[in-house]
N, CA and C atoms of all chains as a GROMACS GRO file, in nm:
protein
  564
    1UNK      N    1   1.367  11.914  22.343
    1UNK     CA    2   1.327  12.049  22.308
    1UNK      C    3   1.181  12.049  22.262
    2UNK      N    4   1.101  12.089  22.332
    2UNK     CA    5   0.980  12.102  22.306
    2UNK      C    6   0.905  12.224  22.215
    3UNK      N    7   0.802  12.247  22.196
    3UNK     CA    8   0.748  12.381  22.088
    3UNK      C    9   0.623  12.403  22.209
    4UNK      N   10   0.611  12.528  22.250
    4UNK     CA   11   0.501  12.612  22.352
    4UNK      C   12   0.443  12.744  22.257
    5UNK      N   13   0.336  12.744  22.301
    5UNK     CA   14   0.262  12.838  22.243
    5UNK      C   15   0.277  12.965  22.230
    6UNK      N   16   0.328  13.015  22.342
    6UNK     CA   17   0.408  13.134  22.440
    6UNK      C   18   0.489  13.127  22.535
    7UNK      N   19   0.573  13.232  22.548
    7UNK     CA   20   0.656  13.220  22.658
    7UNK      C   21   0.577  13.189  22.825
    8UNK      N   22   0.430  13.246  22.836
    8UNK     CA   23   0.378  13.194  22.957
    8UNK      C   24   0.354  13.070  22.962
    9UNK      N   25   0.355  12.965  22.826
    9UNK     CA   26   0.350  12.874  22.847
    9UNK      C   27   0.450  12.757  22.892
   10UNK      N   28   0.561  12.840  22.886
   10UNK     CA   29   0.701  12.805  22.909
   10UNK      C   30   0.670  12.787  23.034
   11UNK      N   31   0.666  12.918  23.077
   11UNK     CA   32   0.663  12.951  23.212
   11UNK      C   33   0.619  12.860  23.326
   12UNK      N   34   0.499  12.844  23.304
   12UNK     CA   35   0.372  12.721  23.330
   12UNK      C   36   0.426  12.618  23.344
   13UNK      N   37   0.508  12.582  23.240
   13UNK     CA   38   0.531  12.384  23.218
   13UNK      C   39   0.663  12.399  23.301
   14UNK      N   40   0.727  12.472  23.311
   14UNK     CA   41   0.868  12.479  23.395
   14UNK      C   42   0.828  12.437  23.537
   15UNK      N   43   0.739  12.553  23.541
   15UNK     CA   44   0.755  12.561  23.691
   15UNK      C   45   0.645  12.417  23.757
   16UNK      N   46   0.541  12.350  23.662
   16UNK     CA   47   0.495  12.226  23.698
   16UNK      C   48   0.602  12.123  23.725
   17UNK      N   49   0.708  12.109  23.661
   17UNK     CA   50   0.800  12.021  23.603
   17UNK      C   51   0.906  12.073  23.721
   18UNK      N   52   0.940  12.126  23.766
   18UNK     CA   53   0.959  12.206  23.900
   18UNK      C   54   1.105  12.198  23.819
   19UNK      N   55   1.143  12.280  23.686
   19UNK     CA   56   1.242  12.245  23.635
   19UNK      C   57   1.292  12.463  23.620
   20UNK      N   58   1.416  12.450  23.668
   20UNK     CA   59   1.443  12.628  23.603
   20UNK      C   60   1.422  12.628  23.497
   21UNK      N   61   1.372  12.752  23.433
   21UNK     CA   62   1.355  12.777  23.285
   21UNK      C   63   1.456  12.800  23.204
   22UNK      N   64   1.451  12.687  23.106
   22UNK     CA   65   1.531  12.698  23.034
   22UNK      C   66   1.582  12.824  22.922
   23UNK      N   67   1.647  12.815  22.809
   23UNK     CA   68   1.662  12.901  22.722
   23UNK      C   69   1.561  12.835  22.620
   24UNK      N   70   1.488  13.010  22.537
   24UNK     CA   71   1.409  12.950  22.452
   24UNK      C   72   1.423  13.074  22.307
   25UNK      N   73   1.398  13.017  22.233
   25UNK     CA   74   1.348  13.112  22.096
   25UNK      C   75   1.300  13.085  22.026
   26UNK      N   76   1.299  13.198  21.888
   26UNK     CA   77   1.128  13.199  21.776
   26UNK      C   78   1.199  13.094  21.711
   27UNK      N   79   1.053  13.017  21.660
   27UNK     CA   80   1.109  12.934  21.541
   27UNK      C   81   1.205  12.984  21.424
   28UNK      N   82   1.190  13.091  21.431
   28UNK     CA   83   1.256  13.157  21.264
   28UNK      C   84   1.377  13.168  21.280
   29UNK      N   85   1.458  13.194  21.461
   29UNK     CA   86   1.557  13.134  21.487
   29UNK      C   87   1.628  13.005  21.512
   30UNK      N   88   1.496  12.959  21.557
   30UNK     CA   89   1.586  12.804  21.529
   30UNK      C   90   1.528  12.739  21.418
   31UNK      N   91   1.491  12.771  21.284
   31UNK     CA   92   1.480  12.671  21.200
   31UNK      C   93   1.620  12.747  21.107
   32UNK      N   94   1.681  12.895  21.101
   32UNK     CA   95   1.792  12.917  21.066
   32UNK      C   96   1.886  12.831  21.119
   33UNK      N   97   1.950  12.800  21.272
   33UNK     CA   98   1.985  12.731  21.345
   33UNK      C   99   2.011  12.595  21.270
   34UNK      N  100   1.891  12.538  21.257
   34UNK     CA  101   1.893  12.394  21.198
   34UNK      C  102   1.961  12.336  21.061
   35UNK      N  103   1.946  12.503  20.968
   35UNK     CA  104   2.043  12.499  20.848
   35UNK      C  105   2.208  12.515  20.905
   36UNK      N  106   2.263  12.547  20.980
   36UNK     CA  107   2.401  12.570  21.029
   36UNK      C  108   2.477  12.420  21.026
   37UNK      N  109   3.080   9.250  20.100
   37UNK     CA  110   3.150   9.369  20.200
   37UNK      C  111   3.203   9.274  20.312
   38UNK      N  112   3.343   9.215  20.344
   38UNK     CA  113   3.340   9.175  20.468
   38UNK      C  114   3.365   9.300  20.558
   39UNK      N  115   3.269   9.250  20.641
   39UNK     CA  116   3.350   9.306  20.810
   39UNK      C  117   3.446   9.288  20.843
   40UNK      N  118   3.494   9.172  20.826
   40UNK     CA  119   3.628   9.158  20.911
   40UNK      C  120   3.755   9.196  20.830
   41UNK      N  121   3.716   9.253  20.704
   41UNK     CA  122   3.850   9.292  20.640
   41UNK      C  123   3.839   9.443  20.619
   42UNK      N  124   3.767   9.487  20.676
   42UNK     CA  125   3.761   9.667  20.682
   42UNK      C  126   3.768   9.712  20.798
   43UNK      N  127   3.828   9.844  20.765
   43UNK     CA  128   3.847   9.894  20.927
   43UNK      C  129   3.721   9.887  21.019
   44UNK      N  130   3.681   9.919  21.115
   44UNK     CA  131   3.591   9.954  21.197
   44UNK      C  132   3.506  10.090  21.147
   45UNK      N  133   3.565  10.197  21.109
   45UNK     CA  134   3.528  10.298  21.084
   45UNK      C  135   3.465  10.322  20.920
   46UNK      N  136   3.466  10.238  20.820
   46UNK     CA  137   3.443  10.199  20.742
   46UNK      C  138   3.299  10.150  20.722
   47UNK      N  139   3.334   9.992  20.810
   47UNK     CA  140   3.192   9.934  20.795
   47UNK      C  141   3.080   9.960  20.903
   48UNK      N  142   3.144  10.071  20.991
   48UNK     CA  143   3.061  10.126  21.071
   48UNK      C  144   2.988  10.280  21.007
   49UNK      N  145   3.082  10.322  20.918
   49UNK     CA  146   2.955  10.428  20.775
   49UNK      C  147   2.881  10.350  20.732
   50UNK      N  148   2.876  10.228  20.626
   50UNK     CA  149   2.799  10.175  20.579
   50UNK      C  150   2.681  10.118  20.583
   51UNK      N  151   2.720  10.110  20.782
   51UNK     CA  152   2.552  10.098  20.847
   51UNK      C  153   2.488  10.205  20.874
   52UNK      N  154   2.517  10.319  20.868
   52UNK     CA  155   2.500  10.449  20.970
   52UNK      C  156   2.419  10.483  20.834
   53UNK      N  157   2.485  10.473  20.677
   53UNK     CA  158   2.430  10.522  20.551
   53UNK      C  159   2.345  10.425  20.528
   54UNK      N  160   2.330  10.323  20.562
   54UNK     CA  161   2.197  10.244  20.522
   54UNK      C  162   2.070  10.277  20.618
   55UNK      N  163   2.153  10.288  20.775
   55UNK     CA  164   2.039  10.319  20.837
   55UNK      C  165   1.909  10.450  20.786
   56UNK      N  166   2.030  10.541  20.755
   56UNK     CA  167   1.963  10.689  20.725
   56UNK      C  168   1.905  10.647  20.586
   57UNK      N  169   1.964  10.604  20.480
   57UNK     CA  170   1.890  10.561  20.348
   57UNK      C  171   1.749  10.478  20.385
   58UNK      N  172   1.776  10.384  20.477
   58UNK     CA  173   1.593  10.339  20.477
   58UNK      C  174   1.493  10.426  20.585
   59UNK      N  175   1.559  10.507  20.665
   59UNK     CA  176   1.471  10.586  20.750
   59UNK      C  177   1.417  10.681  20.590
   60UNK      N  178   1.525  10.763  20.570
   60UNK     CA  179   1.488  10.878  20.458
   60UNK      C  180   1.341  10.817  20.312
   61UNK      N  181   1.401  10.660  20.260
   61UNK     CA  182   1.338  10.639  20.220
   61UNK      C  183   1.175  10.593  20.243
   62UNK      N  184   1.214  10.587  20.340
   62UNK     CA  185   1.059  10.490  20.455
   62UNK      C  186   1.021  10.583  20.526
   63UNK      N  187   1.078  10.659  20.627
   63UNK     CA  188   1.020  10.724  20.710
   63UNK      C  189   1.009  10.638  20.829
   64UNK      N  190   1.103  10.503  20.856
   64UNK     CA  191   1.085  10.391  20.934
   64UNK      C  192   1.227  10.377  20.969
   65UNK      N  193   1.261  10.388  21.088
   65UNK     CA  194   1.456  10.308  21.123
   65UNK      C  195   1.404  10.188  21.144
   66UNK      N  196   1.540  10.134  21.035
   66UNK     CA  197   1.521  10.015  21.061
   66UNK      C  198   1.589   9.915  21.177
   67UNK      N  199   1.566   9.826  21.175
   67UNK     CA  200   1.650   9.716  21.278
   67UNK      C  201   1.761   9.642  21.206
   68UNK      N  202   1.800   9.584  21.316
   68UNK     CA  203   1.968   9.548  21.304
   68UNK      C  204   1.928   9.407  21.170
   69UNK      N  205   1.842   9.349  21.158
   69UNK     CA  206   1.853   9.228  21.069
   69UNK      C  207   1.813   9.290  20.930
   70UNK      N  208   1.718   9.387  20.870
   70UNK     CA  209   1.720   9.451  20.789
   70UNK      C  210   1.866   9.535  20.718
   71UNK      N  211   1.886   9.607  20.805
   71UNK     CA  212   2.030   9.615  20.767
   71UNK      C  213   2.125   9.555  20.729
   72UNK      N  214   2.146   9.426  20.848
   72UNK     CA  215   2.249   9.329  20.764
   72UNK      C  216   2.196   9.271  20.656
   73UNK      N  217   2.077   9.225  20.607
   73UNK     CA  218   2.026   9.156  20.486
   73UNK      C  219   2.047   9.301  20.391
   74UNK      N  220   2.068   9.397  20.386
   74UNK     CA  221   2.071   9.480  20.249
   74UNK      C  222   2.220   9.509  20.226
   75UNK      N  223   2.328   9.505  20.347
   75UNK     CA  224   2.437   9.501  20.349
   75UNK      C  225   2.508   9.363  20.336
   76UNK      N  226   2.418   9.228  20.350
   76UNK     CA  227   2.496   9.098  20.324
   76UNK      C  228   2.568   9.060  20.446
   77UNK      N  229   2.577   9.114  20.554
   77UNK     CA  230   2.688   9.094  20.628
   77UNK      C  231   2.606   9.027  20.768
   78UNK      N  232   2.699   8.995  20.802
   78UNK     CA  233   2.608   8.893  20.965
   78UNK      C  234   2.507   8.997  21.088
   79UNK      N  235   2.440   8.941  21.100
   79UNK     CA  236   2.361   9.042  21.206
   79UNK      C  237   2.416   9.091  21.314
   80UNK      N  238   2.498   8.991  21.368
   80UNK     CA  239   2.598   9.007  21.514
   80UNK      C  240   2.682   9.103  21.460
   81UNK      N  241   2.712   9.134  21.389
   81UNK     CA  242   2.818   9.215  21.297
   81UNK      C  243   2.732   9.382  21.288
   82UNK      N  244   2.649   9.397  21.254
   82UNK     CA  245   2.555   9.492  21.260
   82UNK      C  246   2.559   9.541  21.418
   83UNK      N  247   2.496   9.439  21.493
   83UNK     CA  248   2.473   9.483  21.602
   83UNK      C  249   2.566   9.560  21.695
   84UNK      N  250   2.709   9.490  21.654
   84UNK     CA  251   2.823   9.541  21.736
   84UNK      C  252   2.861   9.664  21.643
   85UNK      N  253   2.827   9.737  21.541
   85UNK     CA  254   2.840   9.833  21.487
   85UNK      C  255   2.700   9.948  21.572
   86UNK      N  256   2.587   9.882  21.565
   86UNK     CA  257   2.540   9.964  21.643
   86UNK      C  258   2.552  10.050  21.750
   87UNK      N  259   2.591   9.970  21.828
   87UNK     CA  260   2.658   9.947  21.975
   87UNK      C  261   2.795  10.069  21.953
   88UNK      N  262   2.889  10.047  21.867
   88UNK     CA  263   2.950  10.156  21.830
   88UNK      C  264   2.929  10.250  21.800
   89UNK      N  265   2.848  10.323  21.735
   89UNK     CA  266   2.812  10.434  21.661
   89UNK      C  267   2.706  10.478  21.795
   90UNK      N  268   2.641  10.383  21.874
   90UNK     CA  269   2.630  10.452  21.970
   90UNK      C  270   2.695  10.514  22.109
   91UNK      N  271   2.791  10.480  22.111
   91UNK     CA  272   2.910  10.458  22.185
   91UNK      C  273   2.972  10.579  22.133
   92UNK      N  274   2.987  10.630  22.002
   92UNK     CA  275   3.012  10.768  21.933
   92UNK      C  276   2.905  10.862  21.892
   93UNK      N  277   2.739  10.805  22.021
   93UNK     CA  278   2.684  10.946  22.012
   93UNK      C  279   2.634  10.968  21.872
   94UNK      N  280   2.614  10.861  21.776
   94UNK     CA  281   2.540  10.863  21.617
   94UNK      C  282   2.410  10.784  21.648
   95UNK      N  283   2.418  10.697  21.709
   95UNK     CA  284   2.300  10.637  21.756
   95UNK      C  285   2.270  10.639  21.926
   96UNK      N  286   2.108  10.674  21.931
   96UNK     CA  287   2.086  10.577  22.102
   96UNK      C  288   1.998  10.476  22.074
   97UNK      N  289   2.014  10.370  22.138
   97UNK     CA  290   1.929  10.216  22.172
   97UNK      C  291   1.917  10.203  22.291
   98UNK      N  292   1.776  10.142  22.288
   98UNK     CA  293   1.718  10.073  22.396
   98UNK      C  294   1.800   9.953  22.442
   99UNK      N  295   1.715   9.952  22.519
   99UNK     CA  296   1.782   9.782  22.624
   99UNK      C  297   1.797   9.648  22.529
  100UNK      N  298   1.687   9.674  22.410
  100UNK     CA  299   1.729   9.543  22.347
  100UNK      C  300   1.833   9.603  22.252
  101UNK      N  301   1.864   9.676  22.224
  101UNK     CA  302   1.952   9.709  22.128
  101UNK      C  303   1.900   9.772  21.999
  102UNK      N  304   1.768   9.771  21.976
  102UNK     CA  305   1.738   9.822  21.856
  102UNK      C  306   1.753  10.023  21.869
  103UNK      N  307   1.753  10.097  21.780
  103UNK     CA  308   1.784  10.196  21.795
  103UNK      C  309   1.634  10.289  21.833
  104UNK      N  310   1.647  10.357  21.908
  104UNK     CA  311   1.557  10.469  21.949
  104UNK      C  312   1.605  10.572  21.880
  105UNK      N  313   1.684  10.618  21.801
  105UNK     CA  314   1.724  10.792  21.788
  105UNK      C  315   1.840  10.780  21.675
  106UNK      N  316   1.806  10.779  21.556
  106UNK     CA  317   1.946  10.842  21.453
  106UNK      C  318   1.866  10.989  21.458
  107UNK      N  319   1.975  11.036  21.492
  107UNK     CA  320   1.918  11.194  21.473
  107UNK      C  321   1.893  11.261  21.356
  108UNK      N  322   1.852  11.340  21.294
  108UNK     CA  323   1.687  11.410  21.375
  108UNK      C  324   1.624  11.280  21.440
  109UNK      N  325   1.593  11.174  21.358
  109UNK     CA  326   1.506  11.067  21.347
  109UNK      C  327   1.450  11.048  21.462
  110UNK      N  328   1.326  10.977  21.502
  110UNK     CA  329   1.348  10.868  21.607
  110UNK      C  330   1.309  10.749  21.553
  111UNK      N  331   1.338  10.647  21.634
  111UNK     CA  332   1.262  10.506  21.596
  111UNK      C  333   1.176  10.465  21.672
  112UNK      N  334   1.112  10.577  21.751
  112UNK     CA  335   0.981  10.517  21.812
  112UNK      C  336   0.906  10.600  21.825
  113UNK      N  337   0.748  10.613  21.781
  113UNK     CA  338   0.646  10.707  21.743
  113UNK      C  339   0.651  10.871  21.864
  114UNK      N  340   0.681  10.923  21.814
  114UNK     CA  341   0.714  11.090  21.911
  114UNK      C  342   0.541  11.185  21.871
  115UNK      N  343   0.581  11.236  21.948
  115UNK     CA  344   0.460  11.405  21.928
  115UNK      C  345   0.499  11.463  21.801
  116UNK      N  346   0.625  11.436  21.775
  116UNK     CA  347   0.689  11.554  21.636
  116UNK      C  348   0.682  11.467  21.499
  117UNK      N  349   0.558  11.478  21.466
  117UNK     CA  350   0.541  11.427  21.286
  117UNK      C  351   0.606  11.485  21.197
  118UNK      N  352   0.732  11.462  21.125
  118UNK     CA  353   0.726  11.553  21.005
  118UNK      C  354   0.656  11.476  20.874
  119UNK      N  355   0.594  11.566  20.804
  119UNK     CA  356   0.568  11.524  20.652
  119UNK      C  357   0.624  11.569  20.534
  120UNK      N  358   0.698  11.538  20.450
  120UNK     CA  359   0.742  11.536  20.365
  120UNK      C  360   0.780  11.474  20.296
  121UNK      N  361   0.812  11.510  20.127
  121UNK     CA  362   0.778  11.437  20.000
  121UNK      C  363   0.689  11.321  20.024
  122UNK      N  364   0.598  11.315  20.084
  122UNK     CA  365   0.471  11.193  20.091
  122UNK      C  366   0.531  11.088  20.192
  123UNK      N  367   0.617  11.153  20.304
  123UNK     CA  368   0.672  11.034  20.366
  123UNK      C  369   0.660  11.075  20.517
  124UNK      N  370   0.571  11.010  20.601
  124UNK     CA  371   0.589  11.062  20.731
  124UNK      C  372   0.706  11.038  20.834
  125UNK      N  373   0.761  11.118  20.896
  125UNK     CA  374   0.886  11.059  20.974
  125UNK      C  375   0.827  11.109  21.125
  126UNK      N  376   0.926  11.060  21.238
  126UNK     CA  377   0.876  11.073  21.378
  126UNK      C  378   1.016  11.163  21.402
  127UNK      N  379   1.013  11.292  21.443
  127UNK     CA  380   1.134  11.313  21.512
  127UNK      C  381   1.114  11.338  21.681
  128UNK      N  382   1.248  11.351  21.724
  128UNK     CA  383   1.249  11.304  21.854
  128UNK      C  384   1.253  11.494  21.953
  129UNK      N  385   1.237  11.576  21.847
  129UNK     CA  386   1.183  11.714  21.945
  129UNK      C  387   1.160  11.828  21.843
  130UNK      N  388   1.102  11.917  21.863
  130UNK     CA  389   1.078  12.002  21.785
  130UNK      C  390   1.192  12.057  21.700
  131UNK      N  391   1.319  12.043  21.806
  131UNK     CA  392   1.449  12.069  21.723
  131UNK      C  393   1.489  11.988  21.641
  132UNK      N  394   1.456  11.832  21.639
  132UNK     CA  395   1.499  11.749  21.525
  132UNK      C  396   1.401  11.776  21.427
  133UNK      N  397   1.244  11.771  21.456
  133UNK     CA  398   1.192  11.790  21.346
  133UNK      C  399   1.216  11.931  21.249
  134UNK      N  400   1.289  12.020  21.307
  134UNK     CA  401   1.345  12.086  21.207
  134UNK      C  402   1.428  12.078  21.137
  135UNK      N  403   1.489  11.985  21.213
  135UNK     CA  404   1.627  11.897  21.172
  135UNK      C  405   1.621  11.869  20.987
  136UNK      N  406   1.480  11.738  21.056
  136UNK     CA  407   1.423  11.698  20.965
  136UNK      C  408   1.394  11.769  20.814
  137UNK      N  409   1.319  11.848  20.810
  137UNK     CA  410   1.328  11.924  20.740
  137UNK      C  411   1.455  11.981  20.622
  138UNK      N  412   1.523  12.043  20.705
  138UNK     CA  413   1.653  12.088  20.657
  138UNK      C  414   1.724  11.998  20.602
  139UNK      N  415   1.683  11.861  20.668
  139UNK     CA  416   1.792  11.738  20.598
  139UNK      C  417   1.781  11.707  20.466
  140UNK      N  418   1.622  11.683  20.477
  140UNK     CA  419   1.573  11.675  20.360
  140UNK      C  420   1.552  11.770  20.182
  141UNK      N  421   1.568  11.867  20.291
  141UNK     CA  422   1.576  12.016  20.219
  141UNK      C  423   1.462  11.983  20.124
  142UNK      N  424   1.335  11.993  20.170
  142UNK     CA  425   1.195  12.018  20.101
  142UNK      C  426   1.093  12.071  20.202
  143UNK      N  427   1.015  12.080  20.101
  143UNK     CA  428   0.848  12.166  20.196
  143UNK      C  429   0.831  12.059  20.325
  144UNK      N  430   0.786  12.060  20.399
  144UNK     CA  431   0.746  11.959  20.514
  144UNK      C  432   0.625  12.059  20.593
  145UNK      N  433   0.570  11.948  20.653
  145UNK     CA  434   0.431  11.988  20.725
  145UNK      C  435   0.454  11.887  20.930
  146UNK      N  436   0.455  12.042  20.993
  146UNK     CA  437   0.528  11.975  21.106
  146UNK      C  438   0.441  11.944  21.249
  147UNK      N  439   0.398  11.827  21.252
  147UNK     CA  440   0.236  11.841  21.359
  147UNK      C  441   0.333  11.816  21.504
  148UNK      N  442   0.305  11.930  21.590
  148UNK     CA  443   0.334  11.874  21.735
  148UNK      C  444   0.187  11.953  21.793
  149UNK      N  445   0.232  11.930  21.926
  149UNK     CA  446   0.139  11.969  22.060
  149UNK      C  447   0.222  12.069  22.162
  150UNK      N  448   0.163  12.183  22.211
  150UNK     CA  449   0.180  12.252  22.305
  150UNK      C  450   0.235  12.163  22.399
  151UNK      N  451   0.343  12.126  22.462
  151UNK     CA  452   0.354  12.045  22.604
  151UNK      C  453   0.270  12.085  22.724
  152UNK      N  454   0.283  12.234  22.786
  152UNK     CA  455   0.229  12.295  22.829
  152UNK      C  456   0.034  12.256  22.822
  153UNK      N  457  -0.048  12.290  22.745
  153UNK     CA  458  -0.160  12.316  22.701
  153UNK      C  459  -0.240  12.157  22.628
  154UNK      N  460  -0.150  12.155  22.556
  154UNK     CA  461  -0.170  12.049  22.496
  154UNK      C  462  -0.288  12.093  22.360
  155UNK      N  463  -0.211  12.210  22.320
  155UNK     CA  464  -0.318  12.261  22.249
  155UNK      C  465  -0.203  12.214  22.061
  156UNK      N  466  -0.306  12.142  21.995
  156UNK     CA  467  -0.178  12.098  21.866
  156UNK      C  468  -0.142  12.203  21.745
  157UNK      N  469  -0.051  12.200  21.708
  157UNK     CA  470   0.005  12.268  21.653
  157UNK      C  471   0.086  12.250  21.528
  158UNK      N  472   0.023  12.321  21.427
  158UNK     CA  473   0.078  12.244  21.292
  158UNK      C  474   0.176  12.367  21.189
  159UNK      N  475   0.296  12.311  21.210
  159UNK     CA  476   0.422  12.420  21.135
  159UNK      C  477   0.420  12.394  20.986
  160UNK      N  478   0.488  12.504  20.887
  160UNK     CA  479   0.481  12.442  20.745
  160UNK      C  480   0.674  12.498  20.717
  161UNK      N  481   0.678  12.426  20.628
  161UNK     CA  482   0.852  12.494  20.598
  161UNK      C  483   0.816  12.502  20.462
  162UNK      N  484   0.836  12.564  20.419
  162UNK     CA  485   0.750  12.612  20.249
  162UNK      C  486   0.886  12.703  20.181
  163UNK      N  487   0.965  12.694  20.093
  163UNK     CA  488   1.072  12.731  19.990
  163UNK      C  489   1.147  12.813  20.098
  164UNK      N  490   1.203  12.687  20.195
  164UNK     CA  491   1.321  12.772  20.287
  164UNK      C  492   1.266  12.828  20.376
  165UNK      N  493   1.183  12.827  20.458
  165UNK     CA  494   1.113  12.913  20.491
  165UNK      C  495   1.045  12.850  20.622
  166UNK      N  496   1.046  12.909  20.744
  166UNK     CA  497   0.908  12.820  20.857
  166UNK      C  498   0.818  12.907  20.870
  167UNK      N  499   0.702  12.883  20.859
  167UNK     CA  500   0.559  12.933  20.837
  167UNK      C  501   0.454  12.858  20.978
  168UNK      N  502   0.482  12.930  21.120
  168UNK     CA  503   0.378  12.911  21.199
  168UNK      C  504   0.437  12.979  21.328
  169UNK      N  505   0.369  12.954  21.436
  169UNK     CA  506   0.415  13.029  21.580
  169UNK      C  507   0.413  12.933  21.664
  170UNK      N  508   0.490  12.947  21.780
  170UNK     CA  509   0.510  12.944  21.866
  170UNK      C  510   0.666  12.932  21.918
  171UNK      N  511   0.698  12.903  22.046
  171UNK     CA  512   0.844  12.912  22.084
  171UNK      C  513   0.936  12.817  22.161
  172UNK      N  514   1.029  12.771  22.087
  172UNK     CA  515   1.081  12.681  22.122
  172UNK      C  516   1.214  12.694  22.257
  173UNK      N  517   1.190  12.612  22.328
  173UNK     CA  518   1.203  12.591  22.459
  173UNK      C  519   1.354  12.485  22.513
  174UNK      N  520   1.458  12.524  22.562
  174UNK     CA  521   1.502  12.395  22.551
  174UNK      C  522   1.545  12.402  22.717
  175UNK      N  523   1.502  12.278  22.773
  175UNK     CA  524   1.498  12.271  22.902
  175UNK      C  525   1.633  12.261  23.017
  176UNK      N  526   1.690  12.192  22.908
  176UNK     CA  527   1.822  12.136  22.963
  176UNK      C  528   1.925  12.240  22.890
  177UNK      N  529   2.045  12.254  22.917
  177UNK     CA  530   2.182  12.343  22.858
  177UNK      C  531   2.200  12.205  22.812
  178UNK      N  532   2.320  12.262  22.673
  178UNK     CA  533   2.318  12.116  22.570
  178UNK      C  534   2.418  12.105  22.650
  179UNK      N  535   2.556  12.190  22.736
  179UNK     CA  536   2.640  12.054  22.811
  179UNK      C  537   2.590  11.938  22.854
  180UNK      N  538   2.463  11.947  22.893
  180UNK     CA  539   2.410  11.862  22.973
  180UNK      C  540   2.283  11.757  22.914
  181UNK      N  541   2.289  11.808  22.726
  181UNK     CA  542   2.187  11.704  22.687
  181UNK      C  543   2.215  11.555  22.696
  182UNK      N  544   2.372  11.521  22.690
  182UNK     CA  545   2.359  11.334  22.738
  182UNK      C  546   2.358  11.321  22.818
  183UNK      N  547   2.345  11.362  22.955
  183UNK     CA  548   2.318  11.346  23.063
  183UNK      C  549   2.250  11.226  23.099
  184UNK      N  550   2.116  11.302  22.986
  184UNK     CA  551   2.012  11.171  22.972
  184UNK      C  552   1.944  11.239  22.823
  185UNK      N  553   1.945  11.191  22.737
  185UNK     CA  554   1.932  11.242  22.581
  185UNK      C  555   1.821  11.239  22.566
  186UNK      N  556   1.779  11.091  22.629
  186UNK     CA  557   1.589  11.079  22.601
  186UNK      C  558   1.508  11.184  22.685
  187UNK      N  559   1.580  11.238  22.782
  187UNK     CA  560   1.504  11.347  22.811
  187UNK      C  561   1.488  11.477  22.808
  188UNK      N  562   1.633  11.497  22.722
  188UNK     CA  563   1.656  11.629  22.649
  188UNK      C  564   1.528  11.599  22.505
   0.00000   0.00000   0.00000
């Protein structure tokens, strides 16, 4: 699980990586997440 | 402590809690002979506990056997620094280093890099709290993170 700047940056590294885009969200959701 | 007179599941906590006690305290996983010297018990004995606990998905190791990954953790230098209480740790993705954090349950200071850009990027977790931007990404569906873990 990586950290991107923006979602275009998602975008970008996916499609270099010739990988479908994954699922992504804000940190503030996944650092709640991480307390669970 | 013998090994051979405790269950499996037993003296296979006792490494798993030492491991995490000298990562937590160090900020370093340790190796299989460190462990057995603070636990007293034979190294081969360690090792085949390793080997277990990775086998149950608590640990991954490399080819020689030493451990790459108590989670959050890693045991080999990553992009994801966490800092906290004066102790640097390596986690193994932006999601452990939050991990990290939470484990610890203190302020931490979280240095990664854009993958993308490669532009770096420094998070803060300050009284409960994450304090920075950007968005986390996860490439793989977790059915499919052991697939291959090191590359989730």
């Amino acid at each position: 699980m990586l950290l991107f700047r923006s979602e275009e940056h998602v975008e970008r590294w996916s499609a270099q990586h010739g990988l479908p885009r994954g699922a992504s969200m804000s940190l503030v959701t996944a650092w709640a997440l991480a307390h669970a | 402590v013998n090994a051979n007179a405790m269950s499996i599941d037993d003296f296979d906590f006792l490494v798993r809690r030492e491991v995490y006690d000298v990562t937590i305290r160090t900020g370093r996983v340790p190796a299989a002979p460190e462990v057995a010297s603070a636990l007293t018990e034979d190294v081969d004995d360690v090792r085949a506990s390793f080997a277990r606990l990775a086998a149950a998905r608590v640990l991954v190791l490399d080819d020689d056997r030493n451990i790459v990954m108590a989670a959050p953790f890693s045991g080999v230098p990553t992009l994801f620094t966490v800092l906290a209480n004066g102790i640097s740790y390596f986690a193994n993705c932006i999601w452990d280093a939050l991990g990290v954090a939470a484990m610890l349950q203190a302020d931490a200071r979280i240095e990664t890099t854009c993958d993308d850009c490669g532009t770096a990027s420094s998070l803060r977790v300050e009284n409960g709290a994450v304090v920075g931007d950007g968005i986390v990404h996860f490439a793989v569906p977790a059915r499919r993170w052991w697939d291959d873990i090191l590359f989730t």
